[in-house]
C-alpha positions, -999 to +999 in steps of 0.1 A: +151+797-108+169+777-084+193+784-057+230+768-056+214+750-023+193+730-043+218+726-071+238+705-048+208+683-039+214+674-075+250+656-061+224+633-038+237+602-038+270+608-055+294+577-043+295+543-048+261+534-078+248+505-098+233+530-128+212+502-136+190+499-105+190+537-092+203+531-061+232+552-047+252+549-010+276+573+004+284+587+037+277+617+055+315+623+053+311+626+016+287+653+017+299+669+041+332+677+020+308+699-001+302+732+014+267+733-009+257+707+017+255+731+049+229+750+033+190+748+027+188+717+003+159+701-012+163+663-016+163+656-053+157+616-046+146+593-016+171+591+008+172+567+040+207+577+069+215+554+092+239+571+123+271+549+129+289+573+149+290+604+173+256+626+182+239+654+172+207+666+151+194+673+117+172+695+103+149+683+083+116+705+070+129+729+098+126+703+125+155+693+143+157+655+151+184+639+169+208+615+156+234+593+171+239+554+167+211+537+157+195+564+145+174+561+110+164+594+089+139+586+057+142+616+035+112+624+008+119+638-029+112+676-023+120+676+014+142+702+026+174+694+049+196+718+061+234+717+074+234+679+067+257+662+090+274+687+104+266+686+143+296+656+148+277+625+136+291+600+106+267+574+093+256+560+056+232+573+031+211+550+013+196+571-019+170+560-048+150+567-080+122+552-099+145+532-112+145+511-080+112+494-092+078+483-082+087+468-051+107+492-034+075+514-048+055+493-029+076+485+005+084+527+005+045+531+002+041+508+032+065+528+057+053+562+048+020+549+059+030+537+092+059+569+099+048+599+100+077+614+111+105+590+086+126+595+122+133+563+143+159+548+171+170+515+162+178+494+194+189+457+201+181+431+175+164+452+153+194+478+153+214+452+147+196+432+119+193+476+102+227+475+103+238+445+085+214+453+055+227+485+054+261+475+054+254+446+027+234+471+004+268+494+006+293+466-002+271+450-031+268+484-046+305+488-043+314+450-057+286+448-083+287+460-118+254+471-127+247+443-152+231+411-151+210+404-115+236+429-095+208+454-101+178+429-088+199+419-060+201+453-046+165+459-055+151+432-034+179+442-008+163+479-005+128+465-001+137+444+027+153+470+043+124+494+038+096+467+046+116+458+078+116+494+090+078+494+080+070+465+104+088+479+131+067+513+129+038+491+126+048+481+158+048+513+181+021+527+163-002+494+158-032+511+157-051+511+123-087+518+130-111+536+100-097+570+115-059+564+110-071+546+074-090+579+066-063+604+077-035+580+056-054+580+027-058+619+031-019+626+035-016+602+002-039+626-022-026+657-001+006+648-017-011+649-047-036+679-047-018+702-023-011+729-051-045+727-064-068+733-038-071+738-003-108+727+002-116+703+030-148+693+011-127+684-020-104+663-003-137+646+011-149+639-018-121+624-034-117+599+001-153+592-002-164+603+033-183+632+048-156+666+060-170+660+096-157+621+090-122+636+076-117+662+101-119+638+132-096+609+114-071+645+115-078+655+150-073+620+163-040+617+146-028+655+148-050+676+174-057+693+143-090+701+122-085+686+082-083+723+068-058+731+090-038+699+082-039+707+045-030+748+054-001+729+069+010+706+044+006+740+017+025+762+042+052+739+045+058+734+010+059+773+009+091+776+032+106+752+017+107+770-017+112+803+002+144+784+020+157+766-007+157+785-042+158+822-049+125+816-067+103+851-069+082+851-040+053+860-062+061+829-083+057+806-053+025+817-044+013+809-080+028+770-079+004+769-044-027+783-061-026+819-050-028+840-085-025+873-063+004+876-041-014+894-013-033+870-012-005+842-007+015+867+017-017+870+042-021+828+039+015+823+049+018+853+075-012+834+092+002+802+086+039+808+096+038+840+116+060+860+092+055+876+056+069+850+029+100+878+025+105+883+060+109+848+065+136+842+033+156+872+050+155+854+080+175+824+063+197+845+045+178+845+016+167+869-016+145+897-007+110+892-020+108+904-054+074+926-053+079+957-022+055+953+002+039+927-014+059+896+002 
């Protein structure tokens, strides 16, 4: 079951489209006029905000990050976002689907690699040069029927954009020794495999390296050992369900691999300090649907 949160992530995007290349703009103002908006929401498609005006924060998989001009926000498929927009900041929402093609596949793959976070602050020339694409992407969408090249034009558009935010994180992060490799390529098949197992020697063998090799790639990029990257990644995925659909709690633990749901309530008590139905109540949320179970 899903919640009417993530029935409005369904409107993602909504504004100004060429059908033909899957790629949407609006504005922050847009959303904001629906109420569905200011609760939990998980992103139905990839979204990238650029800030144009005021300050503030946004919550994104329960983190708040701060916006105000010349702030950029990349937003995953399945990420949850919460009260979007609505600390007193305006800016422009660049969404996609697979329709956007192989190269925006292939430019998207490259940022994620280098961002961790999908969280930056534009300054000087390259603010500047992030605004202008922006700004062209949202007037060729708006002037362009989607026939003919209109679609390719705002393709190629949206990979330049991306692979220009990709060199930029290349730059503050630059390095990209066998460790970073190793703990990119594990976040990659996490992405994957999450659901299916939670085995640090598993995830090793699929990466082709030894669970010592794996688990110091993770503490050198997170201060944390590989199983407790992939708890993590599992736990996260979790709240997300727990925040954003009325879901049985029971249910949820069964998508993560947990066919008992004491089992999946000790896991995410250890993981996020709270029973799975304790948490949801905390959000507003459904009680769990087993008693003394969640």
């Amino acid at each position: 079951m899903i919640g009417a949160a993530q029935r409005a992530g369904e409107s993602a995007g909504a504004g100004t489209r060429t059908d033909d290349s899957g790629i949407t703009t609006t504005t922050l103002g847009d959303l904001q006029a629906d109420t569905r908006w200011h609760g939990p929401v998980l992103l139905p498609r990839h979204v990238l905000l650029l800030v144009t005006a005021g300050h503030g924060s946004q919550e994104v998989d329960f983190r708040r990050l701060p916006c105000r001009p010349g702030t950029a926000l990349r937003g995953r498929p399945g990420q949850l976002v919460r009260g979007i927009g609505a600390a007193g900041f305006d800016g422009v929402a660049l969404c996609w689907d697979d329709r956007a093609g192989a190269g925006v596949t292939a430019a998207l793959a490259a940022l994620d690699d280098r961002a961790d976070s999908g969280h930056w602050q534009l300054t000087g020339e390259d603010e500047d040069a992030v605004i202008s694409e922006v700004s062209q992407l949202e007037v060729d969408c708006r002037r362009h029927a989607a026939a003919g090249l209109a679609p390719e034009l705002l393709r190629q558009q949206l990979t330049v954009l991306l692979l220009r935010l990709a060199v930029l994180a290349e730059q503050q992060a630059p390095d990209d020794g066998p460790g970073a490799v190793t703990y990119r390529r594990l976040r990659r098949e996490l992405e994957l495999s999450y659901d299916r197992t939670r085995r640090a020697e598993d995830y090793a063998d699929r990466l082709g390296c030894s669970v010592r090799t794996l688990t110091r790639a993770c503490l050198a990029a997170t201060g944390r050992s590989a199983k407790q990257v992939i708890d993590a990644r599992v736990a996260l995925e979790a709240r997300r369900l727990l925040a954003a659909t009325d879901e049985p709690v029971a249910d949820i633990g069964r998508r993560l691999g947990f066919p008992e749901p004491t089992n999946f309530g000790r896991f995410f008590h250890r993981e996020a300090g709270s029973s799975p139905g304790a948490f949801r109540a905390a959000l507003g949320r459904p009680a769990p649907d087993v008693p003394g179970r969640g």
